[in-house]
C-alpha positions as CSV (number, residue, x, y, z in Angstrom):
1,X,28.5,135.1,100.0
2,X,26.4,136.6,97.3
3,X,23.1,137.9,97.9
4,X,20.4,136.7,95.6
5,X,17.8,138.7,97.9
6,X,18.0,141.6,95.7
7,X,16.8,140.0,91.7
8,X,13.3,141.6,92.1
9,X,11.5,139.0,88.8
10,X,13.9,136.0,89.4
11,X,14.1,133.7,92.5
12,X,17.4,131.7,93.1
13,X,17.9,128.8,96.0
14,X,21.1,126.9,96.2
15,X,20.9,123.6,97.9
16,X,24.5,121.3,98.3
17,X,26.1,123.4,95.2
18,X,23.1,123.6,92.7
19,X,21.3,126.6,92.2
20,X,17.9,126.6,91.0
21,X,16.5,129.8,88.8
22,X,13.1,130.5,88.7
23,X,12.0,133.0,86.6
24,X,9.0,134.7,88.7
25,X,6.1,136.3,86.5
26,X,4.0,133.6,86.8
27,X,0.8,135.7,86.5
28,X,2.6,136.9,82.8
29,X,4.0,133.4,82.2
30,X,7.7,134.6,82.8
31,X,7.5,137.4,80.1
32,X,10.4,139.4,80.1
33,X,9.7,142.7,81.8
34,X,12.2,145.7,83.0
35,X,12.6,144.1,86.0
36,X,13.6,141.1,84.4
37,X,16.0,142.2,82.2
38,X,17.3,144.1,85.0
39,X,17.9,141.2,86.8
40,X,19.4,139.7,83.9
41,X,22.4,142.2,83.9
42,X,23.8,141.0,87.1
43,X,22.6,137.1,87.5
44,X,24.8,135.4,85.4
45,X,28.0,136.9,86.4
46,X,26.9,136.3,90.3
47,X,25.9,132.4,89.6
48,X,29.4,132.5,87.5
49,X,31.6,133.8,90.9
50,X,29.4,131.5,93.6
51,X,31.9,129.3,94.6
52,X,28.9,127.8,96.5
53,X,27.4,126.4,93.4
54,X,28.7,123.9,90.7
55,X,25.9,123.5,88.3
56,X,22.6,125.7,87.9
57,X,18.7,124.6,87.2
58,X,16.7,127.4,85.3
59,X,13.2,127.0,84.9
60,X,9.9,129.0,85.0
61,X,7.2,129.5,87.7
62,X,3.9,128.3,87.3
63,X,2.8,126.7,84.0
64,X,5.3,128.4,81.6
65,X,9.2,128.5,81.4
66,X,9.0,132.3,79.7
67,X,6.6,133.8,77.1
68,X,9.6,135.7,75.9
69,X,9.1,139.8,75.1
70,X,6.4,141.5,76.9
71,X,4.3,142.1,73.5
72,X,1.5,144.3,75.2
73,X,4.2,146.7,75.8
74,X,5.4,146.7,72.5
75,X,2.2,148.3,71.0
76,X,3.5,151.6,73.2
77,X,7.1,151.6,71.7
78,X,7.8,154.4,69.8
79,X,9.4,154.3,66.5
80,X,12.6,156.0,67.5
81,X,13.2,154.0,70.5
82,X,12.4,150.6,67.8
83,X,15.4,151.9,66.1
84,X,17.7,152.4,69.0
85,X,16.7,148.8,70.3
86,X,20.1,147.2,69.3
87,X,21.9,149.9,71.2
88,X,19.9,149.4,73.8
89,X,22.3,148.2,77.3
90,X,20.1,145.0,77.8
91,X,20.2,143.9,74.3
92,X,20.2,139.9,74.2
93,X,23.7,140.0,72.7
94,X,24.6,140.6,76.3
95,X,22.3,138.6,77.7
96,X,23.5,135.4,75.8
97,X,27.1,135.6,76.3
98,X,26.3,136.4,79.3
99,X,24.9,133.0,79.5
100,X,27.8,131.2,77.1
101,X,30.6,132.7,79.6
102,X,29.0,131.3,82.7
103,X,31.5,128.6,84.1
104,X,29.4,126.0,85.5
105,X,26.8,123.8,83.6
106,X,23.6,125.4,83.0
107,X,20.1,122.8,82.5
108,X,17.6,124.2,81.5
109,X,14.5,122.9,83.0
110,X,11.2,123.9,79.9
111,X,8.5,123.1,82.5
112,X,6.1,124.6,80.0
113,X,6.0,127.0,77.0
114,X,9.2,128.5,75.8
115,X,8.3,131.0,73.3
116,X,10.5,133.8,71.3
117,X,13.5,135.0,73.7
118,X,12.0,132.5,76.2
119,X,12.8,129.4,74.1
120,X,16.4,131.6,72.9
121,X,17.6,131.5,76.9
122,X,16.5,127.8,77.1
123,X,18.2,126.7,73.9
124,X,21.4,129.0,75.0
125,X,21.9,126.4,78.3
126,X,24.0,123.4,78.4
127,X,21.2,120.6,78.6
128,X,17.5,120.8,77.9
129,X,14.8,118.6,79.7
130,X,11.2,119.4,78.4
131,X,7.7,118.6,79.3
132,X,6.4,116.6,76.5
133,X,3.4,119.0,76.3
134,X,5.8,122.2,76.5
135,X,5.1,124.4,73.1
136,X,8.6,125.7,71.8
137,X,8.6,128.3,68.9
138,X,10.2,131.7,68.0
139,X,7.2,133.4,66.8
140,X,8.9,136.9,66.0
141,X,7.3,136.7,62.7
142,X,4.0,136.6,63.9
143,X,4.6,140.1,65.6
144,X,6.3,141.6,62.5
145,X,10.0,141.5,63.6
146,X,13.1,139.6,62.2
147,X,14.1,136.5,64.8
148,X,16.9,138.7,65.2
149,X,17.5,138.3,69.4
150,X,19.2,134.9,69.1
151,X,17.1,132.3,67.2
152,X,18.6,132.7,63.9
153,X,21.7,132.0,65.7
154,X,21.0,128.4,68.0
155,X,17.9,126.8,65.7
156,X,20.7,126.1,62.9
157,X,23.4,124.0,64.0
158,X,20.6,122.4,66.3
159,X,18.1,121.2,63.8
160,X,19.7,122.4,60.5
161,X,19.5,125.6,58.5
162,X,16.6,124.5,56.3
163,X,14.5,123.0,59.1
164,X,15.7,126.4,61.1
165,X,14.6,128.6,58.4
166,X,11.3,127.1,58.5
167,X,10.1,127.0,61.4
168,X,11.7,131.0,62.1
169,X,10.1,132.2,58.7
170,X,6.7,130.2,60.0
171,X,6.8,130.7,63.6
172,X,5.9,127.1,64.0
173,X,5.1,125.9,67.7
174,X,7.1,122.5,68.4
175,X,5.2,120.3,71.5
176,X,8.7,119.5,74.0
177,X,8.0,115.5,72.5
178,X,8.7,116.6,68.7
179,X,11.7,118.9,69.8
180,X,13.7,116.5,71.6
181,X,12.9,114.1,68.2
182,X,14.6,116.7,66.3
183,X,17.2,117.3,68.8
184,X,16.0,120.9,69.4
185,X,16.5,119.7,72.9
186,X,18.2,116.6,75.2
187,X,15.1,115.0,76.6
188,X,11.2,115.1,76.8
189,X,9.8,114.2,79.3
190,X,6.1,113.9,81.5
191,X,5.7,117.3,83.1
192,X,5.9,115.7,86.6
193,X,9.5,114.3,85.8
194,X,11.2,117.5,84.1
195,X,12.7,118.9,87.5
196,X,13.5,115.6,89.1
197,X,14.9,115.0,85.4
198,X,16.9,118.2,85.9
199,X,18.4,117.8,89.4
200,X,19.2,114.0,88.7
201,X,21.3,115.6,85.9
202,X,22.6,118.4,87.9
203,X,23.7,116.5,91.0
204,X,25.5,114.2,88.5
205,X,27.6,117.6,87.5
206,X,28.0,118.9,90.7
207,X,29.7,115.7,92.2
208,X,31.7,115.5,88.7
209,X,35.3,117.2,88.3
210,X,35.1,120.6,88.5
211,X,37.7,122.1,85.9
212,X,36.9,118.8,83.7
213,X,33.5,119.7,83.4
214,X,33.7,123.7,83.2
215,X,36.8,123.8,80.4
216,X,34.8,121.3,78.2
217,X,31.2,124.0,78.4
218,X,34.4,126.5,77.3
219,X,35.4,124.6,74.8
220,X,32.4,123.6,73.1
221,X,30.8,127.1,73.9
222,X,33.8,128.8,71.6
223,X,31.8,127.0,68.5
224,X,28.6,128.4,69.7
225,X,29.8,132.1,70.2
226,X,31.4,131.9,66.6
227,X,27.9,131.4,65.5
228,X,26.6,134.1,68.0
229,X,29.4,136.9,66.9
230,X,28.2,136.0,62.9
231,X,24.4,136.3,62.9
232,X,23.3,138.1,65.9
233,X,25.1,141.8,64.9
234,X,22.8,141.3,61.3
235,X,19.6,140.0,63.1
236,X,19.6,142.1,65.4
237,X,19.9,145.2,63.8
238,X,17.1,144.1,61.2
239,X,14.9,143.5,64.4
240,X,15.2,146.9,65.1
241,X,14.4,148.3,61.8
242,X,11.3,145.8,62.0
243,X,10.0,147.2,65.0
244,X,9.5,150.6,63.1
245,X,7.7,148.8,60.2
246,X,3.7,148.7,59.7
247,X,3.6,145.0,59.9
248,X,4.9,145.1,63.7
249,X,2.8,148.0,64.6
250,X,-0.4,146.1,63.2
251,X,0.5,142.8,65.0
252,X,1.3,144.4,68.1
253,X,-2.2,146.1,68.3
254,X,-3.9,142.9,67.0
255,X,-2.2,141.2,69.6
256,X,-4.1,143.6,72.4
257,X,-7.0,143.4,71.0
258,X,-6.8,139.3,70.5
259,X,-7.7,139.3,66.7
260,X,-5.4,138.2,63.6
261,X,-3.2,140.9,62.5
262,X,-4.1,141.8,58.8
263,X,-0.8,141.8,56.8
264,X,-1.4,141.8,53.4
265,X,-2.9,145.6,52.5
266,X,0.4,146.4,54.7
267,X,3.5,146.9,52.7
């Protein structure tokens, strides 16, 4: 039996083969901290050898699913470690096929915002319910880096490459009701009905055939990991070379001190 005791930011239950995933900052709306990403590098491959569990429920604690990067932190990152972030062990390449190669169906659960990396792992599941009132975005351009850790890989074949482009270049906040319209996600839903929404869906998995279920994910997965293998080696590598640039450095301090970053005398 695995032991789930030991993920220090994440908090998994299994009841009669469905796990549930709760991402545990609430105090930081689920930003991604070290502990998180730590947590990160074993989860997925534990869920994938539970024998005990045949379909999984992620979702966020309190009133957010994740907030994505911890941005305060970001003001304290030093260039050179900016330009070793896509060498870095916990980079999201991992984390995302990490995600694609889990076996059994993954829902993800948007309870409330899903911004940046936190809207990436959402849109990386299987099936989507959100809260109507849930704001997705990937607002890496607001902080003066490229979308480069995975939304310039799943907004595209979801909503199209223009729409994509637009809303990455922008860093345009979509309410959960508009982003199951565009077919950014499955289903929106009133906040009150996203988990019993989510389990409805998972229980109907977890009764389903096994291998039927699991080799179809594979098979449809391969077309997403051909898009994940193109894009994310060039994204993220000009994510990194953003983090060194003025532009990040000033939005990362206006950030802290809750003003609007001043671009333009920037170059």
């Amino acid at each position: 039996m695995i032991d789930y005791s030991k993920y220090r930011a994440v908090l998994v239950e299994k009841d009669n083969r469905v796990a549930t995933v709760t991402l545990n900052r609430p105090n930081a709306l689920n930003a991604i901290n070290d502990d998180m990403s730590a947590d990160f590098d074993t989860l997925f491959g534990d869920l994938s050898r539970d024998e005990e569990v045949d379909a999984i429920i992620i979702t966020g604690a309190g009133r957010a699913f994740c907030a994505g990067g911890d941005v305060k932190g970001m003001d304290a990152r030093n260039v050179a470690a900016a330009r070793d972030f896509a060498m870095n062990p916990r980079d999201p390449g991992r984390l995302l096929n990490d995600i694609l190669d889990v076996e059994q169906p993954i829902i993800a659960a948007i309870n409330g915002d899903a911004i940046g990396l936190g809207a990436t792992i959402a849109l990386f599941c299987d099936i989507q319910i959100a809260a109507e009132t849930a704001r997705l975005a990937d607002t890496h351009v607001r902080i003066g880096v490229v979308a480069g850790d995975g939304g310039a890989v799943i907004w595209p074949p979801l909503i199209g490459p223009n729409r994509a482009k637009e809303y990455l270049m922008r860093g345009s906040i979509l309410k959960g009701a508009e982003a199951a319209h565009l077919g950014l996600v499955n289903y929106a839903v009133p906040a009150a009905e996203v988990m019993p929404k989510a389990r409805e869906i998972a229980r109907e998995l977890a009764d389903g055939p096994r291998w039927a279920i699991r080799w179809t994910k594979l098979s449809v997965n391969k077309l997403v990991k051909k898009a994940l293998h193109q894009v994310l080696d060039t994204s993220a590598a000009l994510e990194a070379v953003t983090f060194a640039t003025p532009q990040h450095q000033e939005a990362a301090r206006a950030f802290v001190e809750k003003r609007k970053p001043n671009f333009r005398a920037l170059k």
